[in-house]
C-alpha positions in Angstrom: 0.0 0.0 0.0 1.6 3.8 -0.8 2.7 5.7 1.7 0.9 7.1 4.5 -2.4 5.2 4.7 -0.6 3.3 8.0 1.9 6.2 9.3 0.5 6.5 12.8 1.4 2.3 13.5 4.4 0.4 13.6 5.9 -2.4 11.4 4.8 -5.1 13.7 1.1 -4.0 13.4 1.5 -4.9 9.4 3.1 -8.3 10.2 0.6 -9.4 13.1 -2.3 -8.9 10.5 -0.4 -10.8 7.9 0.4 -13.8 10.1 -3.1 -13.1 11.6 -4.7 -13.5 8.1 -2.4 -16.6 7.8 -3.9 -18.3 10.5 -7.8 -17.4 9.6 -6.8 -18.8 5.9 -5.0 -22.0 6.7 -7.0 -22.5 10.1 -3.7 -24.0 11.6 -3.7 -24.3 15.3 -1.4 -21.6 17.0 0.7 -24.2 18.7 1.5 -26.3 15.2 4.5 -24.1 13.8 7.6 -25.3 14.7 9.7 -21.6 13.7 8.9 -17.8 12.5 11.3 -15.7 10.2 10.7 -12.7 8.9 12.7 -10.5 6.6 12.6 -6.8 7.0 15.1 -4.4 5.4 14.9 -0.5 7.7 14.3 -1.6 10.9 12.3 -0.1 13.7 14.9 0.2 16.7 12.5 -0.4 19.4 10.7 -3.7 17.3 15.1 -5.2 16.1 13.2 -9.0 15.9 10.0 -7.8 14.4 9.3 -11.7 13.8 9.4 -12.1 17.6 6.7 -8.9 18.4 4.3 -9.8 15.6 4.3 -13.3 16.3 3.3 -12.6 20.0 0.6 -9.8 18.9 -0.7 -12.6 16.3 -1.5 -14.9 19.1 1.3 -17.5 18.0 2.4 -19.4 21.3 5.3 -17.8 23.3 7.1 -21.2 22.5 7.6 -20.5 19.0 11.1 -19.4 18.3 11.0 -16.3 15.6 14.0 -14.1 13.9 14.2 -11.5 11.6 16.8 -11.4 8.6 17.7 -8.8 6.4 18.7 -9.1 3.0 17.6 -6.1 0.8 14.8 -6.9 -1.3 15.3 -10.1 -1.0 15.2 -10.5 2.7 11.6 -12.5 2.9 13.0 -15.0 -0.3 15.5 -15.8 2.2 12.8 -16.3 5.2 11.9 -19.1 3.0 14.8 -21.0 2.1 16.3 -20.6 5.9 12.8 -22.4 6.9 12.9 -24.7 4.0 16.2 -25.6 5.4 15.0 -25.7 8.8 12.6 -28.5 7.4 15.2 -30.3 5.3 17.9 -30.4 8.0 14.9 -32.2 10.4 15.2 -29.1 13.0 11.4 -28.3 12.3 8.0 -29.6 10.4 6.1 -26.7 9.7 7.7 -22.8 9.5 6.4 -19.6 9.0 7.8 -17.2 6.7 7.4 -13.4 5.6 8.2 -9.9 5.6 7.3 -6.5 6.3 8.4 -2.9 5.4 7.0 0.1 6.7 8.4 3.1 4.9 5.7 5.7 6.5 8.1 5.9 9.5 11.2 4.9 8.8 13.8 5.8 12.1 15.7 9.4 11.6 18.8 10.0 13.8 20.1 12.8 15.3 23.7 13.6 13.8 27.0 11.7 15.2 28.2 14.7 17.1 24.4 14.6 18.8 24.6 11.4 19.8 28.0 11.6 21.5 26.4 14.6 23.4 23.5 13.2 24.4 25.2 10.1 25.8 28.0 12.1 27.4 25.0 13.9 29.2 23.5 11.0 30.2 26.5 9.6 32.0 27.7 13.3 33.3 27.4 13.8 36.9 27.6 17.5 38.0 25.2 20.2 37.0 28.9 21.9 35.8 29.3 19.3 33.2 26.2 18.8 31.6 25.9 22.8 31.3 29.2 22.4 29.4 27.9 19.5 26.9 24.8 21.6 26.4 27.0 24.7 25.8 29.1 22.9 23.3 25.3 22.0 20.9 25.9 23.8 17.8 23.2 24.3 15.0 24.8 21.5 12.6 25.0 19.1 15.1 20.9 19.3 14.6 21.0 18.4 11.0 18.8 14.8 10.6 20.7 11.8 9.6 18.0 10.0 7.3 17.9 6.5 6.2 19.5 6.9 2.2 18.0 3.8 -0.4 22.0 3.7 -1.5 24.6 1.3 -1.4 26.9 1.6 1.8 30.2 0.8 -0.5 29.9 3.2 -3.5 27.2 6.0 -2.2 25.0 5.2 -5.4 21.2 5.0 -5.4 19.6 1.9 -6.6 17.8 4.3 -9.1 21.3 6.0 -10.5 22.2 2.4 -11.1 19.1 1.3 -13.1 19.6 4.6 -15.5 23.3 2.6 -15.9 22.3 -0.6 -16.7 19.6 0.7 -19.0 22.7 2.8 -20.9 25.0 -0.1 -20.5 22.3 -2.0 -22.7 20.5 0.1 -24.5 17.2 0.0 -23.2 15.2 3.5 -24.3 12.9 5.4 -22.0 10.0 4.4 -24.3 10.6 0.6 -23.9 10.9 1.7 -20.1 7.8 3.7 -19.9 6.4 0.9 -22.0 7.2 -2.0 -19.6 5.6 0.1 -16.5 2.5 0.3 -18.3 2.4 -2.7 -18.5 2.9 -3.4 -15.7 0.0 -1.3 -14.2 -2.5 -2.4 -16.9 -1.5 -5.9 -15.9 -2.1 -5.4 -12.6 -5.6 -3.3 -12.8 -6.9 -6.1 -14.7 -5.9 -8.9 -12.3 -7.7 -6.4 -9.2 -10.9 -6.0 -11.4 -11.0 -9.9 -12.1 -10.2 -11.4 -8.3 -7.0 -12.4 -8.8 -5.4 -10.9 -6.5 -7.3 -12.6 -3.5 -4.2 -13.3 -1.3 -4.6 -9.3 -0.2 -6.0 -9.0 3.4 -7.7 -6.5 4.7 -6.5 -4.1 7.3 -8.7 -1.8 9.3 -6.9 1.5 10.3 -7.3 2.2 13.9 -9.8 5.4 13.8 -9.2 5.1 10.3 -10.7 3.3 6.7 -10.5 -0.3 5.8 -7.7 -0.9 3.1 -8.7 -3.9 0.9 -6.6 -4.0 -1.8 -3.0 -2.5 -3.2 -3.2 1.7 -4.0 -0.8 2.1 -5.9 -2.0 0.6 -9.3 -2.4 3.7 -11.6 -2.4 2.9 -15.4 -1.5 6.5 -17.0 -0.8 6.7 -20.7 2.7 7.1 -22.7 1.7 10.6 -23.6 1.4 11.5 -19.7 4.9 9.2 -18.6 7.0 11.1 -21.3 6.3 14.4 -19.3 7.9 12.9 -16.7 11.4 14.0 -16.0 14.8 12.2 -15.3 14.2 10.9 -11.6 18.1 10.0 -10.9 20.8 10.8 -13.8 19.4 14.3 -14.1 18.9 15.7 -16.8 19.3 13.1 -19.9 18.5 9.8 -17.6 15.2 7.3 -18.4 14.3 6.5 -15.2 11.7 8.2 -14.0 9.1 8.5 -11.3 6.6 6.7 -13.4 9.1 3.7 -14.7 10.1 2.8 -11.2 8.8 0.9 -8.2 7.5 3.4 -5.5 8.2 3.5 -1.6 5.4 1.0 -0.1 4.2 -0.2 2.9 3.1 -3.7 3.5 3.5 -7.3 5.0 3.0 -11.2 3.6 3.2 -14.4 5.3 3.8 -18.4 4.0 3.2 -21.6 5.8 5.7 -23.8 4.5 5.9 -27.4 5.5 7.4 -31.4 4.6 4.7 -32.8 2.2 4.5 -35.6 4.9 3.2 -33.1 7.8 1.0 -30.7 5.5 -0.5 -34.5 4.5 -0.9 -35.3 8.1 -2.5 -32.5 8.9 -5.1 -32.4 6.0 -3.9 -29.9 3.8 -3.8 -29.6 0.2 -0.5 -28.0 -0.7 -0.3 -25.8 -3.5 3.1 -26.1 -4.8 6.5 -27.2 -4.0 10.0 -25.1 -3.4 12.1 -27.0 -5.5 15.5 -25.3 -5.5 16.9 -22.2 -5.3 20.2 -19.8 -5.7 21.6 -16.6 -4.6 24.2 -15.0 -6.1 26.2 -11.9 -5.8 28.4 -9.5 -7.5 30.4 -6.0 -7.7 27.8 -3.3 -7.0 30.1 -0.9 -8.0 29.9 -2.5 -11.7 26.0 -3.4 -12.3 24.0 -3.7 -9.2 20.7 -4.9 -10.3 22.0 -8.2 -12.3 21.0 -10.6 -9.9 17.8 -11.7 -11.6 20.1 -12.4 -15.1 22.8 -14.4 -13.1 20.7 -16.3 -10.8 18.1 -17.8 -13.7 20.7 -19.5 -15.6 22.2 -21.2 -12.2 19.2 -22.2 -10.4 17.4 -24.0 -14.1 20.8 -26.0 -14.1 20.6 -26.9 -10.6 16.9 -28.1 -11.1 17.9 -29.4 -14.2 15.2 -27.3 -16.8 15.4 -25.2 -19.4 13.9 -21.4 -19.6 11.3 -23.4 -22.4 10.2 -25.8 -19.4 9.1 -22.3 -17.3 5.2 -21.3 -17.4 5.2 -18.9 -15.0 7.7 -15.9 -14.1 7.6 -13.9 -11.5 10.6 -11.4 -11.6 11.3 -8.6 -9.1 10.5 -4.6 -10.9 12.7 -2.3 -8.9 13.2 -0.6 -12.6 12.0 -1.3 -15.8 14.9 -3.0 -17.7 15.0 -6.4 -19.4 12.1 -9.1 -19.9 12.3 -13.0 -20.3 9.1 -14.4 -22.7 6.7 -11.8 -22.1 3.2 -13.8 -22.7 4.3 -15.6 -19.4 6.2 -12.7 -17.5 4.4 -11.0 -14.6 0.7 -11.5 -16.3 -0.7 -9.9 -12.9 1.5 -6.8 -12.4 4.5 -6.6 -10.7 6.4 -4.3 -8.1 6.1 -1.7 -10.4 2.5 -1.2 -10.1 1.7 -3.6 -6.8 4.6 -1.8 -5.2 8.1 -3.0 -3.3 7.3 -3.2 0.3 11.2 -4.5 1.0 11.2 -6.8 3.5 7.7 -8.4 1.9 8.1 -8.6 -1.9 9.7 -11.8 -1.8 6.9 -13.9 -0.6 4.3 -11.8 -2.6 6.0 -13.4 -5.7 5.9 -17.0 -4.4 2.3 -16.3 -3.5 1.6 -15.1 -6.9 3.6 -18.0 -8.8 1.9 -20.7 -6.8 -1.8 -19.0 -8.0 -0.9 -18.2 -11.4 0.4 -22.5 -11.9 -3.2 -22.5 -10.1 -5.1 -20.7 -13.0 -2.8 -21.1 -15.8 -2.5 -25.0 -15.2 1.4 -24.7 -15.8 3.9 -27.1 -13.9 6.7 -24.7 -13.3 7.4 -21.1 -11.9 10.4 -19.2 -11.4 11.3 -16.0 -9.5 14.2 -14.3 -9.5 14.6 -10.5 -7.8 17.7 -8.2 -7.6 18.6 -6.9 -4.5 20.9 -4.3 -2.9 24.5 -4.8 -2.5 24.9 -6.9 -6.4 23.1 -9.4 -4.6 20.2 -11.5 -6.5 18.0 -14.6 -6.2 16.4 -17.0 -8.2 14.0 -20.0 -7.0 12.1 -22.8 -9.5 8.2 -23.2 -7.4 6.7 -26.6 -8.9 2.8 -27.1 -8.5 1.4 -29.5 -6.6 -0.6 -32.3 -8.6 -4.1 -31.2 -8.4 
């Protein structure tokens, strides 16, 4: 959901109603999950294991071991694979998985130099001393320190390196604008036919019901070419309108052996069948994850990019496209939007509905993360 329509909670309210939804949907007793990880990416100080706080709002029993991992985008793919791990390694039976990002408050600091003087004042002792500390506050030392969407190593937004990658291979602003419209008009259509039924709703304290995403907005070419460069100012193609905006929101998977979803009476409704994560220079191309994970992870599984009916890719930025009569037919993060921490199980969820509707066998995601990192996973559905 954009910005704003949850900026008086807290990241932990989004997950509890995600892992609350989870238990309404699957009807699983509270007491039958063995493990909760959730992946988050700017993380409330006072909520650090926001797997922990939402499982314990969500009514989960206080037995249930939860942690929070952080990945970049791809911090709730790797939820999954630690508790699919968890499950092959014997440690557990039935895991929880998700992720939440709540960019409507995301934690400001005071500057260095005001945080050494605010700790020096807590530990000073005389009246003389902390009069001295307070003397010694200048003006700059009130500037805000804000949370930057930029790699730690080079300084580079994620968006500077899309408009680089897009030059590097000569990908236009109209193919760009094109892809986003796509992408939107993709999405609207899936909203106005039911597809996306995996969306909750969450009642605002004081406040509206939200029901579905906000953030879908098909425009028209003629109103995206107005647009101007968002990053590489003033002769870049990435624009407001051909990138993913800042979202709130939350998911949640059960993921279990076949064995104990059998004994329990469920009908799974796909299988994880392998995955990969790669990583290279960010200083070079950032965003290449997707392109070197898909290649590794079809080798590993042993298929071919011909044996894939269903992809699911990560849209940060509007560059490159596998077959597109099979490639995000219900939107993507483009129009549905990139809550971090979440995305990652919002395209399992969607791969393991599409095999649903589209009576395909296999799904792949891959996503591109911060840091050069990427990911790719082959989802197999379940025999109906």
């Amino acid at each position: 959901v954009c910005l704003y329509r949850y900026a008086d909670l807290m990241p932990h309210d989004l997950a509890r109603a995600a892992l609350q939804g989870l238990l309404h949907r699957t009807a699983i007793p509270k007491d039958a999950v063995d493990y909760i990880i959730y992946g988050t990416v700017i993380q409330e100080v006072k909520t650090s294991n926001v797997a922990r706080e939402a499982a314990l709002g969500a009514g989960f029993s206080d037995k249930i071991p939860a942690h929070t991992v952080t990945m970049a985008c791809i911090s709730s793919n790797q939820a999954m694979t630690s508790a699919v791990g968890l499950i092959a390694s014997g440690q557990c039976d039935a895991v929880v998985a998700g992720g939440v990002e709540f960019m409507s408050d995301v934690p400001i600091r005071h500057s260095r130099k005001m945080r050494k003087t605010m700790l020096s004042l807590n530990k000073a002792k005389t009246l003389g001393q902390k009069l001295s500390l307070i003397g010694s506050i200048r003006m700059a030392h009130l500037s805000p320190e804000l949370p930057a969407v930029a790699e730690f190593s080079t300084a580079e937004t994620m968006g500077h390196s899309a408009d680089r990658l897009a030059a590097a291979f000569g990908v236009s602003r109209l193919e760009q604008d094109e892809f986003a419209l796509r992408s939107h008009t993709l999405a609207k259509k899936a909203q106005e036919a039911g597809l996306l039924e995996d969306v909750i709703s969450f009642k605002v304290p004081g406040r509206d019901i939200i029901s579905k995403d906000n953030g879908i907005r098909p425009s028209s070419m003629q109103q995206m070419a107005k647009l101007k460069a968002a990053f590489v100012k003033p002769h870049g193609t990435v624009t407001a309108a051909n990138s993913s905006f800042l979202t709130d929101g939350a998911s949640a998977v059960l993921i279990m052996s076949e064995e104990k979803a059998l004994a329990m009476g469920y009908k799974p409704k796909c299988y994880l069948r392998d995955f990969v994560y790669v990583s290279q220079d960010p200083k070079d191309q950032l965003l290449l994850g997707p392109t070197y994970g898909t290649p590794k992870v079809l080798e590993r599984a042993g298929l071919t990019m011909n044996d894939i009916d269903v992809f699911e890719f990560h849209e940060a930025f509007a560059v490159g496209t596998p077959p597109m009569e099979k490639f995000n037919l219900w939107g993507g993060s483009l129009s549905l939007g990139h809550p971090f921490g979440a995305t990652g199980c919002r395209l399992v969820t969607t791969v393991a509905h599409r095999l649903k509707k589209e009576g395909g066998q296999y799904g792949l995601v891959a996503a591109c993360a911060a840091g050069g990192q990427g990911h790719a996973m082959v989802i197999e559905a379940y025999p109906q």
